[in-house]
Each structure stands twice: as structure tokens, then as C-alpha cells.
C-alpha positions in Angstrom: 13.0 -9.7 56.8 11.3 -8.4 59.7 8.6 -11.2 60.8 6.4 -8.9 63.0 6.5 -5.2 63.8 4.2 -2.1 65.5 3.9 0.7 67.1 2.1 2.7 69.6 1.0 5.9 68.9 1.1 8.1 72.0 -0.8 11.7 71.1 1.0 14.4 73.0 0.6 18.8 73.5 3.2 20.9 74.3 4.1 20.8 77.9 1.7 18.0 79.1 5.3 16.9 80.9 7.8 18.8 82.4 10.6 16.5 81.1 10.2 15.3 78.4 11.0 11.6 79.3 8.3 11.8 82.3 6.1 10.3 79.8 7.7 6.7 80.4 7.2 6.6 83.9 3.4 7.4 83.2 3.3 4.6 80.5 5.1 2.1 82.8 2.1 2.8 85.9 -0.7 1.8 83.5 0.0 0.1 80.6 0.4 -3.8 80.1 1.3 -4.9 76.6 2.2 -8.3 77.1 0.1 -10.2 80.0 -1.4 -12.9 80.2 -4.9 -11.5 80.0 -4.6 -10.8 76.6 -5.8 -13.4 73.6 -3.4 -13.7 70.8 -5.6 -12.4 67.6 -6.4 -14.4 64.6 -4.1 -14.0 61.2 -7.5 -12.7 59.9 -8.1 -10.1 62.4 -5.0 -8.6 61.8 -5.2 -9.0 58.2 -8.2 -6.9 58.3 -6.8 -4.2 60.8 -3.6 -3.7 58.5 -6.1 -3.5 55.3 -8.0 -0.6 57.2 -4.5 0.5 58.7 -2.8 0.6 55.2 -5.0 3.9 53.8 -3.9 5.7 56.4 0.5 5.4 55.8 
């Protein structure tokens, strides 16, 4: 059982990098995903995002 589990989406066009593995030095300079800053969401928020999520997998 896998209690918790995601995934970021990252859209991408042929050669918007030079190497291919550029793109994690560009997601390390301005993204955050676990900070303080950030509220934990409800059970029912998520709930409801996965139900709207779910017609799209």
C-alpha cells in the first residue's frame, strides 16, 4: 500500500534545453515544494481535486 503519492507535470517542446537534464537545475532555482509557507490541505480538498483529477487518467 502506497499511503500518499503525486506527480508534477512539467510541459516541455523540443529543444527548450540544450541537455536534456538542464531542466533540474531550472526547477531547483524556483521551485519550493515543501516549505513552511505552505498550509497542509484538508482531506476534503483533496478528495475533491482527485474526483476532478480522476476523469482525466
Amino acid at each position: 500500500m502506497v499511503p500518499h503519492c503525486h506527480v508534477h507535470i512539467i510541459p516541455r517542446k523540443v529543444g527548450d534545453f540544450v541537455e536534456n537534464d538542464e531542466i533540474y537545475k531550472e526547477i531547483n532555482k524556483s521551485t519550493r515544494v515543501d516549505n513552511e509557507e505552505r498550509a497542509p490541505r484538508s482531506l476534503e480538498e483533496m478528495a475533491k481535486e482527485a474526483a476532478h483529477l480522476r476523469q482525466f487518467f
